[in-house]
VONUTI-408828 format. One line per 2 residues: number of its first residue (from 1); their letters; for each residue x, y, z of C-alpha. Coordinates in Angstrom, 1 decimal. Last residue first. Example, Ala and Ser with C-alpha at 12.3 -4.5 7.8 and 13.67 -1.06 7.14 Angstrom:
2
2) sa) 13.7/-1.1/7.1 | 12.3/-4.5/7.8
END
This chain:
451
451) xx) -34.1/-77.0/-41.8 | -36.5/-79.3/-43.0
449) xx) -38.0/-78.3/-46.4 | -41.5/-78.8/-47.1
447) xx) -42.4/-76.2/-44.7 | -46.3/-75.4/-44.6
445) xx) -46.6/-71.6/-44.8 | -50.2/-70.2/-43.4
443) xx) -50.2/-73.2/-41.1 | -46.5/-72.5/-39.8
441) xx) -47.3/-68.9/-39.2 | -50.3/-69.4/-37.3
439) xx) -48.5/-72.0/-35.6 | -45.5/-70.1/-35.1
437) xx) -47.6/-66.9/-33.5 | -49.6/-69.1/-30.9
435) xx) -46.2/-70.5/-29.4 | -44.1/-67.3/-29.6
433) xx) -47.1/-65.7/-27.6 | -47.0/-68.7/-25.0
431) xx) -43.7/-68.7/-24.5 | -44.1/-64.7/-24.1
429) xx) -46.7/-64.2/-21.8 | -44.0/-62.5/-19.3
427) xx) -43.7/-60.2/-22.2 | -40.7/-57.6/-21.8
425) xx) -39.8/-53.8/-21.3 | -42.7/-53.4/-19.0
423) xx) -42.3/-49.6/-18.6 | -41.3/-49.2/-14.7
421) xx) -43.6/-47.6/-12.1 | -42.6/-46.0/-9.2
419) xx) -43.5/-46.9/-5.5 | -46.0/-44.5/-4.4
417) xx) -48.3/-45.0/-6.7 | -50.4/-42.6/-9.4
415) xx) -48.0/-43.5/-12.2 | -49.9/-47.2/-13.0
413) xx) -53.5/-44.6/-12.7 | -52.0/-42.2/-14.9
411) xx) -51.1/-45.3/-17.9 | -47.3/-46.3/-18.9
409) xx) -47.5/-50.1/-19.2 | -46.9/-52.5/-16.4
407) xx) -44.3/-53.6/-13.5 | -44.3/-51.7/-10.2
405) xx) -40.6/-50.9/-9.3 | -39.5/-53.6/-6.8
403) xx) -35.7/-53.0/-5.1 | -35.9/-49.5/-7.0
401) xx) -32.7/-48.5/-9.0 | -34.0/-47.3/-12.2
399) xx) -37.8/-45.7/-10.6 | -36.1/-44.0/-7.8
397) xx) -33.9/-42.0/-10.3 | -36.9/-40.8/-12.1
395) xx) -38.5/-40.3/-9.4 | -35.6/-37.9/-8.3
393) xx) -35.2/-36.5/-11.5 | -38.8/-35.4/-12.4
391) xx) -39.6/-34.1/-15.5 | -38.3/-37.3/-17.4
389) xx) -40.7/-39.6/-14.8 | -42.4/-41.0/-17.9
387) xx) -39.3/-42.1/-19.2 | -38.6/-44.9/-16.8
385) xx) -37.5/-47.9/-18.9 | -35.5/-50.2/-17.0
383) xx) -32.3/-52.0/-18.6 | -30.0/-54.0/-17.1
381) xx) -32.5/-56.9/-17.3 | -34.0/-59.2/-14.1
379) xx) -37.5/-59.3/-16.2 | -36.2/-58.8/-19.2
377) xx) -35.1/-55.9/-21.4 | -30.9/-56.4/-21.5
375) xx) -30.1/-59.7/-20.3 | -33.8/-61.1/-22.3
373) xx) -35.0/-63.9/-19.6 | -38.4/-62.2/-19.3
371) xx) -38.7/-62.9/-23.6 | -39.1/-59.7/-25.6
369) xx) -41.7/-58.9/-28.2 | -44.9/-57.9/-26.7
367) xx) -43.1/-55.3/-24.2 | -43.2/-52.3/-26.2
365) xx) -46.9/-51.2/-25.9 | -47.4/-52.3/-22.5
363) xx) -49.0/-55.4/-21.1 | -50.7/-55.2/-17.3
361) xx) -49.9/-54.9/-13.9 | -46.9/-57.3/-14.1
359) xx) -45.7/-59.3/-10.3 | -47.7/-62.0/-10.6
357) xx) -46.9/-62.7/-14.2 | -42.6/-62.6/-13.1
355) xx) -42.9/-66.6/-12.3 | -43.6/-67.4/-15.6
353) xx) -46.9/-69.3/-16.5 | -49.0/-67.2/-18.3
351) xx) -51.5/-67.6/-21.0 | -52.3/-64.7/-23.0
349) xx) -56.2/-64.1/-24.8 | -57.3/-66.1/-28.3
347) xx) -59.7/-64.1/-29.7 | -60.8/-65.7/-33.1
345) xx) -63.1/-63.4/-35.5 | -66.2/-65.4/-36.0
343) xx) -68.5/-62.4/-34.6 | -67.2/-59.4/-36.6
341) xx) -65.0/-57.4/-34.1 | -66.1/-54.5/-32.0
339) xx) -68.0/-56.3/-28.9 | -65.5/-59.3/-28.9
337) xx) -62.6/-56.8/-28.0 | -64.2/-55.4/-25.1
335) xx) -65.0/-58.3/-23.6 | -61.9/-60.1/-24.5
333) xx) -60.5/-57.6/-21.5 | -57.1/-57.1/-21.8
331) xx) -53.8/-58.6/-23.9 | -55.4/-59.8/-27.0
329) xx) -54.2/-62.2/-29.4 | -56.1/-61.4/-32.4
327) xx) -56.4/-64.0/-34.8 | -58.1/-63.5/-38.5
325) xx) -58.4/-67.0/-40.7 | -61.6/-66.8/-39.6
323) xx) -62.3/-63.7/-41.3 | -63.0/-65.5/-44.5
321) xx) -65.4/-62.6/-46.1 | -62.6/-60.1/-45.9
319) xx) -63.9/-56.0/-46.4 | -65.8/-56.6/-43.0
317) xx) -62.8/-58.5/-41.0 | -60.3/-55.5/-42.4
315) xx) -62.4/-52.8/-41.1 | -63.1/-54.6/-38.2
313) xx) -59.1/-54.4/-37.4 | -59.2/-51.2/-37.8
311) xx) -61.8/-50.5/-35.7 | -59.9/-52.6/-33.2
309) xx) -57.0/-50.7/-33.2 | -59.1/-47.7/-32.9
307) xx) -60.2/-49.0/-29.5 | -56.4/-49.7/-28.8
305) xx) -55.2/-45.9/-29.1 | -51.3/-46.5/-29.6
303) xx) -49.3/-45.1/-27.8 | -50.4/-45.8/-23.9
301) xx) -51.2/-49.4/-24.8 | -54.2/-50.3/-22.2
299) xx) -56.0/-52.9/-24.7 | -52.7/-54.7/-25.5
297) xx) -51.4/-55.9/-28.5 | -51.1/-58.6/-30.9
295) xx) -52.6/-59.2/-34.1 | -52.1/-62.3/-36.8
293) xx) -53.9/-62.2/-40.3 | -54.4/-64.6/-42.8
291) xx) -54.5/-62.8/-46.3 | -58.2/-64.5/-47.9
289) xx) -58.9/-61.2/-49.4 | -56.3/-58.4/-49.5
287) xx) -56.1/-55.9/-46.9 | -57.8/-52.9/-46.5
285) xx) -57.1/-49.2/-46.7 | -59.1/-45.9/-45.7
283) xx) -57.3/-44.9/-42.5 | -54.0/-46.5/-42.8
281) xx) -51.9/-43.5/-44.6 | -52.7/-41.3/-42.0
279) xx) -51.2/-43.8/-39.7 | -47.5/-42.9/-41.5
277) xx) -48.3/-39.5/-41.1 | -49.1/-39.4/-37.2
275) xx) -45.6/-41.5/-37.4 | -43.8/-38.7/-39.3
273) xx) -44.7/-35.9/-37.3 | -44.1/-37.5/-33.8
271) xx) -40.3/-38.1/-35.3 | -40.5/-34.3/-36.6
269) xx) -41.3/-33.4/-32.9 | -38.0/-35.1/-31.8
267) xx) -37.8/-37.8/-29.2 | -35.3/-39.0/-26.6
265) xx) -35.0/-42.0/-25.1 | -34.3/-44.0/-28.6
263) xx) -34.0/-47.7/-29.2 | -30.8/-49.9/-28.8
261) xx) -28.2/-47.9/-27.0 | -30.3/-47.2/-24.4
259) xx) -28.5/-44.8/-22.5 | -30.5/-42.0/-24.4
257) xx) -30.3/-39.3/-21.5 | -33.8/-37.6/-22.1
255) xx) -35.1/-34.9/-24.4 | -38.5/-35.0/-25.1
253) xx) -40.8/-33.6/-26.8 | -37.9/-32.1/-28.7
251) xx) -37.2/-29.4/-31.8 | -38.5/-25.7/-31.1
249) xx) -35.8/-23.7/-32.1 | -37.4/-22.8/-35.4
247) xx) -41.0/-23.9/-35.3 | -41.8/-26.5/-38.3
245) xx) -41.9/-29.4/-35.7 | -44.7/-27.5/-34.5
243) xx) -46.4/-28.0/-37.7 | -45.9/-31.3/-38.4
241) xx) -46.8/-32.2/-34.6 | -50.0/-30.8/-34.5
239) xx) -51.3/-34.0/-36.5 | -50.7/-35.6/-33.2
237) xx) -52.9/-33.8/-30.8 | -55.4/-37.2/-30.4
235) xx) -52.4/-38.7/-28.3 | -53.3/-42.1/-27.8
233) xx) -52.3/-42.0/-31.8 | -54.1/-44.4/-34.7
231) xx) -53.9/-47.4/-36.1 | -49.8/-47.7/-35.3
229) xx) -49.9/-51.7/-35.1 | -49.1/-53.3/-31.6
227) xx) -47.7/-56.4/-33.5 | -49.0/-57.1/-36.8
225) xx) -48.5/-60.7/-37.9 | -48.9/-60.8/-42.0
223) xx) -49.6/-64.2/-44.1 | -49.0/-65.8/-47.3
221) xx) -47.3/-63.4/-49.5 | -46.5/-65.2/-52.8
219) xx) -48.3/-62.4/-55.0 | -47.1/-59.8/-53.6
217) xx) -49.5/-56.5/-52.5 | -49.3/-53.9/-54.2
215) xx) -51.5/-51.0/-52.3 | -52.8/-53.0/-49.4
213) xx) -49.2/-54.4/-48.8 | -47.6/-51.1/-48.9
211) xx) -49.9/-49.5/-46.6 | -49.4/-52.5/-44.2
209) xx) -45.6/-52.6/-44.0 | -45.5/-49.1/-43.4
207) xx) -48.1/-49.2/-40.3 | -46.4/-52.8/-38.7
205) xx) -43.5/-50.6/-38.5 | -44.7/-47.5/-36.7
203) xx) -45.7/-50.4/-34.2 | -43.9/-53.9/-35.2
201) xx) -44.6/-55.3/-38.8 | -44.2/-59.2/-38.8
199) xx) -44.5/-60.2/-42.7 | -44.8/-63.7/-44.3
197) xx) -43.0/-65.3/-47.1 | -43.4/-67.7/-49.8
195) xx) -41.0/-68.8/-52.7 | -38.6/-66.4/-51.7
193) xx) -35.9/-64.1/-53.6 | -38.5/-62.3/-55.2
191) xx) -41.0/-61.8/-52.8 | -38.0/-60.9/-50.0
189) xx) -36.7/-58.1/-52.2 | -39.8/-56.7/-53.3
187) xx) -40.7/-56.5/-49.4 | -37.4/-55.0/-48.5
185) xx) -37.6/-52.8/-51.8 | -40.9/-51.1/-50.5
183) xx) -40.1/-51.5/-46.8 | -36.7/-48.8/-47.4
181) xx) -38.9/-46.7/-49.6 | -41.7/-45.9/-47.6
179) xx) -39.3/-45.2/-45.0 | -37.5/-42.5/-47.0
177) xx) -40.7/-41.4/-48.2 | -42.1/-40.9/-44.9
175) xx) -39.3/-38.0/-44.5 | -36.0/-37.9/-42.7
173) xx) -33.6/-35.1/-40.9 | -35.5/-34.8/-37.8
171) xx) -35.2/-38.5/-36.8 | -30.9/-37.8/-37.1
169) xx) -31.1/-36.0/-34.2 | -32.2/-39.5/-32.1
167) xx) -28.7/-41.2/-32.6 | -27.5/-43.8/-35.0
165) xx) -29.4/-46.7/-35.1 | -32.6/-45.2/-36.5
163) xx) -32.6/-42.0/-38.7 | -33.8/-44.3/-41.8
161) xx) -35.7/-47.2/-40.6 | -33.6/-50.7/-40.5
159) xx) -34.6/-53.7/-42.1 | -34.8/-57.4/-40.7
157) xx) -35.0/-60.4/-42.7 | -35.2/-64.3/-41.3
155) xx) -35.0/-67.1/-43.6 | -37.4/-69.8/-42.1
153) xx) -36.8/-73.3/-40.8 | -38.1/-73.2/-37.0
151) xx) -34.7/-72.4/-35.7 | -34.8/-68.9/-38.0
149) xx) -38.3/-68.3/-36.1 | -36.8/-68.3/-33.2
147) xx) -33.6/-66.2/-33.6 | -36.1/-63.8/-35.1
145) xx) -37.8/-63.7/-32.4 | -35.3/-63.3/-29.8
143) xx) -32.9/-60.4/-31.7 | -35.9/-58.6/-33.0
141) xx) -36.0/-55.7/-31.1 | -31.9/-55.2/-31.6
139) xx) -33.2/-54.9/-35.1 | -34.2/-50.9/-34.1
137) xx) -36.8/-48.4/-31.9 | -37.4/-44.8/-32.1
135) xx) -40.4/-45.7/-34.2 | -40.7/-49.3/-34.5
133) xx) -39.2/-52.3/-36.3 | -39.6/-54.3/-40.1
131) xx) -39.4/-58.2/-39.9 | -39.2/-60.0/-43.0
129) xx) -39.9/-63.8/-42.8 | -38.9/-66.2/-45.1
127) xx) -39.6/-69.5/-46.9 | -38.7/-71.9/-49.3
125) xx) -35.6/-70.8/-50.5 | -33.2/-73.0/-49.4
123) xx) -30.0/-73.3/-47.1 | -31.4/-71.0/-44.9
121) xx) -30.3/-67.7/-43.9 | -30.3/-65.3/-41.0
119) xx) -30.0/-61.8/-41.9 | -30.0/-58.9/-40.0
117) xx) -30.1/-55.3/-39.8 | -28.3/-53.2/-37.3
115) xx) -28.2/-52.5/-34.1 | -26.6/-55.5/-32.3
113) xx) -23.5/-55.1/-34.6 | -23.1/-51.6/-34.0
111) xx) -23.1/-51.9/-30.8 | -20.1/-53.5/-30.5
109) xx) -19.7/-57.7/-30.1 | -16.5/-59.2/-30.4
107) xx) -16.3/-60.3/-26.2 | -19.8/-61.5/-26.7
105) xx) -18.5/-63.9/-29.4 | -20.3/-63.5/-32.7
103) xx) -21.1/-66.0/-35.3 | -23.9/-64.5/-36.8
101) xx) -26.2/-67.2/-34.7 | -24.8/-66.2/-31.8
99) xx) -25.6/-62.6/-32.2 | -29.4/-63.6/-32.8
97) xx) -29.3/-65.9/-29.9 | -28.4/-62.6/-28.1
95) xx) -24.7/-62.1/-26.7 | -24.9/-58.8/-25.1
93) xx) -21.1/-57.9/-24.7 | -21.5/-54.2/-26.0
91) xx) -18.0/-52.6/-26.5 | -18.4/-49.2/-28.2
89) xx) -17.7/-49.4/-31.8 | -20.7/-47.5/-32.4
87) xx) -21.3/-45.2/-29.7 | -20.8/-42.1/-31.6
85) xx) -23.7/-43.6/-34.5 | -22.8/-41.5/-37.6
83) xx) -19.8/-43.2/-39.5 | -20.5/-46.9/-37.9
81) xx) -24.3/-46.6/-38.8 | -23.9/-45.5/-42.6
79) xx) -21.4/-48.7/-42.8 | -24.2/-50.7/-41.2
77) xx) -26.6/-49.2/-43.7 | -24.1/-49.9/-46.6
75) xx) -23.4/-53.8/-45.6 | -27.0/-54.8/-45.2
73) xx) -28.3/-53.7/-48.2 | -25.4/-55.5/-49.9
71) xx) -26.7/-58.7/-48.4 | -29.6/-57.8/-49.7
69) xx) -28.9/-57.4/-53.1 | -29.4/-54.4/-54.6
67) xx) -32.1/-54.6/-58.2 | -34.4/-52.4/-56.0
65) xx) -31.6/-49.7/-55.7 | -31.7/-47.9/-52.6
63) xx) -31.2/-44.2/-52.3 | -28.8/-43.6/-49.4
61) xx) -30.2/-42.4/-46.0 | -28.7/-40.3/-43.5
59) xx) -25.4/-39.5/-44.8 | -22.1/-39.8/-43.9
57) xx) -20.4/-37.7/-41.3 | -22.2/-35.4/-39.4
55) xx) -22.0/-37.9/-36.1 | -25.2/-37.8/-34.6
53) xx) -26.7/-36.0/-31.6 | -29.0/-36.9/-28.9
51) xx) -25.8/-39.2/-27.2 | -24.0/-36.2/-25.9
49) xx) -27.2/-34.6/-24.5 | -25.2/-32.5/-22.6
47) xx) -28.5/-31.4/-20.1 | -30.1/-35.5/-20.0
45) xx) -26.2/-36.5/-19.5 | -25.8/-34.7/-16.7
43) xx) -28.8/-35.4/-14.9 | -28.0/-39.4/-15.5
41) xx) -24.5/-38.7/-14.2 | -25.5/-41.1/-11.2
39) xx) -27.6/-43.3/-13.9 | -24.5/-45.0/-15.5
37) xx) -26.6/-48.2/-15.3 | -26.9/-48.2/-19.1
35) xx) -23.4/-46.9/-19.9 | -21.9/-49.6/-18.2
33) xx) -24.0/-52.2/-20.2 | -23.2/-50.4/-22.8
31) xx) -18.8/-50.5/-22.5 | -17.4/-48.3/-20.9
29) xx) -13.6/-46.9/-22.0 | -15.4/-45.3/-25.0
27) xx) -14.8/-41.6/-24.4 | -18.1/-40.0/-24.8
25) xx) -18.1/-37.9/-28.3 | -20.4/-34.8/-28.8
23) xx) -20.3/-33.1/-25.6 | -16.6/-33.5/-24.5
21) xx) -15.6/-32.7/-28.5 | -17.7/-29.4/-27.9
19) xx) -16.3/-28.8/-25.5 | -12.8/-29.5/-26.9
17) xx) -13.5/-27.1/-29.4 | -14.5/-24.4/-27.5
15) xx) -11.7/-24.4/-25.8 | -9.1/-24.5/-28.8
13) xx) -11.6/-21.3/-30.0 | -10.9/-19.9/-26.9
11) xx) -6.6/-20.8/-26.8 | -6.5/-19.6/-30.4
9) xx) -8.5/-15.9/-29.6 | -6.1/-15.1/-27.0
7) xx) -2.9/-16.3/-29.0 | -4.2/-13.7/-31.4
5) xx) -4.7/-11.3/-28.4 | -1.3/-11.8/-27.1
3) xx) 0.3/-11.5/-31.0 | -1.5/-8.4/-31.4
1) x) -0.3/-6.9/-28.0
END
């Protein structure tokens, strides 16, 4: 009888294991275009949560030296992603300009490789650019503009976030300082291996990159472009989220299916914790004089609270006397914008031409930076973004595989139609965007070198 109820006990533990397994490792036979359109096991997947959960191998974040190459940088945090992501040898045949320019075939490609940070060099070192992501987001955002911007003559830098790239648990494991930290040597890096360089900050990112800026900033720093910049949260309840993040048990805002395998579906309360921290940081800084200064976003972004934005942005016009080397390129009403900045503050306001502007309500926060032809985000893309119908599975259902979704950012009257409404994932502006950011980039660092 002892032996039965040992063999007992094996067999359920053995069980156990292997549900565990099932839950915390999907079989890699699909590659993730495959496991982007897998949305008939999208209830499923939202319940298992197999992709919410890192790999406990490895550790989050290693302590960077400032004298580390970047190159090296590069190597250990795509190391640190291939131990903890699950997905990250899976097969991902996406082959961005970025990927191209690595060298990469789309049959080589994994995820890992279209996650992690990037360089693309120049022969000289005249010039860079150092591009630093969103919250929940990763390089993969940067695979079109950076591409870009490498054909124009520049070395192009990305950094990754700590608890990005690998799955959404791993958000609830990191502190400020472990993003403070990663921009801080990225930006010491590129001033000292450049003879000029500019940054592009995206959301959470465009935050970081400014505190550090207004508190040392480098000498041979020409120019930032801030693209919808974390000011302040839509949500005015943020500073709640360090101490509900602090309740045991209590851990998600949302918990989704995360079949993106670039940015994050689902979304800790320590994640929400951190950014309303990060913007804390903004509220009484200002940029050096004379800096120029490039903004992008839209006046309807459901993150981001646009009108403080533009307070911001005031801010830094009234503590700059030469404000006209300030741009905002504003997706909404110029109006409104023109009524909060200091009067020689240049506006310039999207021009469209693609055949998909018809079709777009408006711009939302995490479209700026992708092109409509983008295979993954763009306008015919595998990817649709319809997290704001999380608590309800059959419009949530409707929204990935309708013939016409409505196209525009994530506002109660867009989500008030019949037909549902898909996050613009991409920036049918975007030729003209691209255009208006190189030359204010191009003016505020003159090439002397051709590429």
């Amino acid at each position: 009888m002892k032996l039965l109820f040992v063999l007992f006990c094996l067999c359920a533990a053995i069980n156990v294991l292997a549900v565990q397994s099932l839950a915390h490792q999907k079989p890699y036979e699909k590659n993730c275009v495959d496991t982007a359109q897998n949305w008939q096991n999208l209830s499923q997947a939202q319940k298992e949560g197999a992709y919410r959960f890192a790999n406990e191998q490895g550790v989050i974040a290693y302590p960077i030296e400032q004298s580390e190459r970047f190159s090296v940088y590069i190597a250990k945090t795509k190391a640190l992603i291939s131990s903890r992501n699950i997905r990250a040898n899976q097969p991902c045949p996406i082959l961005t300009p970025v990927a191209k320019a690595l060298g990469y075939t789309a049959e080589q490609l994994t995820v890992a490789d279209l996650v992690a940070p990037f360089e693309l060099r120049q022969a000289n070192d005249e010039r860079a650019i150092l591009l630093i992501h969103g919250l929940t987001d990763s390089p993969f955002t940067f695979h079109y503009l950076g591409a870009a911007f490498h054909q124009q003559g520049y070395t192009v830098r990305t950094v990754l976030l700590p608890g990005h790239a690998t799955a959404p648990s791993d958000l609830k494991h990191v502190e400020l300082s472990h993003w403070q930290n990663t921009v801080g040597y990225a930006i010491a890096r590129t001033a000292k291996d450049f003879k000029q360089f500019a940054i592009l900050g995206y959301s959470t990112g465009a935050a970081l990159a400014i505190a550090n800026v207004a508190k040392s900033p480098p000498e041979n720093l020409r120019a930032m472009a801030l693209i919808s910049p974390a000011s302040e949260p839509h949500n005015k309840h943020g500073w709640l989220a360090k101490w509900i993040a602090k309740i045991p048990f209590v851990e998600w805002i949302d918990e989704d299916a995360d079949l993106d395998f670039a940015k994050y579906e689902s979304f800790p309360w320590q994640a929400a914790a951190l950014a309303d921290e990060a913007m804390n940081l903004l509220k009484h800084v200002s940029l050096p004089k004379a800096l120029p200064l490039f903004t992008a976003f839209s006046e309807v972004d459901s993150t981001i609270d646009s009108t403080a934005t533009l307070a911001m942005l005031k801010r830094f016009g009234d503590k700059n006397q030469k404000v006209e080397n300030h741009t905002l390129y504003f997706y909404g009403n110029p109006r409104a914008a023109i009524a909060q900045l200091p009067e020689d503050y240049e506006i310039l306001q999207p021009t469209c031409t693609h055949t998909a502007c018809d079709k777009v309500i408006d711009m939302s926060h995490i479209g700026i930076l992708q092109p409509p032809s983008h295979p993954y985000y763009g306008f015919k893309g595998i990817y649709r973004s319809c997290g704001g119908y999380l608590n309800d599975l059959t419009k949530y259902l409707e929204c990935k595989q309708h013939s016409a979704p409505l196209l525009g950012e994530r506002t109660k009257s867009n989500m008030s139609h019949t037909v549902p409404l898909q996050r613009l994932t991409f920036n049918p502006a975007y030729d003209d965007f691209t255009y208006r950011l190189s030359n204010f980039l191009n003016d505020a660092m003159p090439n002397h070198v051709h590429p």
